[in-house]
N, C-alpha and C positions, 0 to 999 in steps of 0.2 A: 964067360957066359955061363948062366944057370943049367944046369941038364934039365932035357926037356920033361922026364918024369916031374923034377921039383916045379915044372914052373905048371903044371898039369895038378898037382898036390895045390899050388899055390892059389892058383883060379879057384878048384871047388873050395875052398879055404874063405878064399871073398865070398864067395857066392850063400854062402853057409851063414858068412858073417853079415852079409845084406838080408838075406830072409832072418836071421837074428835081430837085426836093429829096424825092424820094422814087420815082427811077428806080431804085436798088440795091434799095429794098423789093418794085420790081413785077417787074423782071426778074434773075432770079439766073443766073450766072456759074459753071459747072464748071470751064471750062480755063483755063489762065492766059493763053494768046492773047486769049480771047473775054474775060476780065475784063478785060485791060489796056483793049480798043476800049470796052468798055462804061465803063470807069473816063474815057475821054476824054470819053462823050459828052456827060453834064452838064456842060463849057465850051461845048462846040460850041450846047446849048439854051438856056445861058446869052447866048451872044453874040447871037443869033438875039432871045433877050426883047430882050435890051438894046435891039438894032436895031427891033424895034418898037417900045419909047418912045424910042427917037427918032424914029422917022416921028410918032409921036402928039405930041412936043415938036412937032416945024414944022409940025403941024397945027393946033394946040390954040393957045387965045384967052388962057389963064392959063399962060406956062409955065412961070413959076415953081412951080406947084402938079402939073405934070406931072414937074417935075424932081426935086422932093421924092421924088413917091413912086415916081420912077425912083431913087433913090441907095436911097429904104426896102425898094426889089425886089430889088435886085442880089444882096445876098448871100445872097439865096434862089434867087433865080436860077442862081447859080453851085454852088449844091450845098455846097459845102464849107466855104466861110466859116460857115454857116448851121450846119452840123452841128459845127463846130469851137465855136460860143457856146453851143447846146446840151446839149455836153456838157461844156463848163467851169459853165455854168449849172447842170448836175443835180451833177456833182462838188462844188458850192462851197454846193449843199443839201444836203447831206449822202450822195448817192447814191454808190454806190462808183466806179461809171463806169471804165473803161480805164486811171486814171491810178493810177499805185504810191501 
């Protein structure tokens, strides 16, 4: 069993990582100053989850099983890897998606 701190690390961790992969849908961007900083932020939330599973890894009694679903967060975490398979994913269903 995970210790309860790590699995406490691990929740804010998702949660970090869901307002990361869909921080362009809550807040929209007029100027191109204010979109670039916003376009930075999702690494800066990403680094930030990441950092809590790793405090939850040197906490937690399994960390192999912390570690797992730290590699399965990341690229949700980061925003962009995540949106990058999604829409190779709905392209390769047959959706028309951004790509020629």
């Amino acid at each position: 069993m995970i210790a309860r701190p790590a699995v406490w690390l691990l929740v804010a961790a998702t949660v970090l990582s869901a307002v990361s992969l869909f921080f362009q849908a809550i807040v929209g961007a007029r100027r191109l100053i204010t979109e670039t900083f916003l376009g930075y932020l999702p690494i800066l939330l990403g680094c930030i989850s990441m950092w809590l599973c790793w405090r939850a890894h040197q906490k937690a009694r399994r960390k192999t099983l912390v570690l797992c679903y730290s590699i399965l967060l990341a690229p949700f975490a980061f925003s962009y890897p995540a949106w990058i398979a999604f829409l190779y994913v709905w392209y390769r269903s047959g959706g028309g998606g951004p790509f020629p």
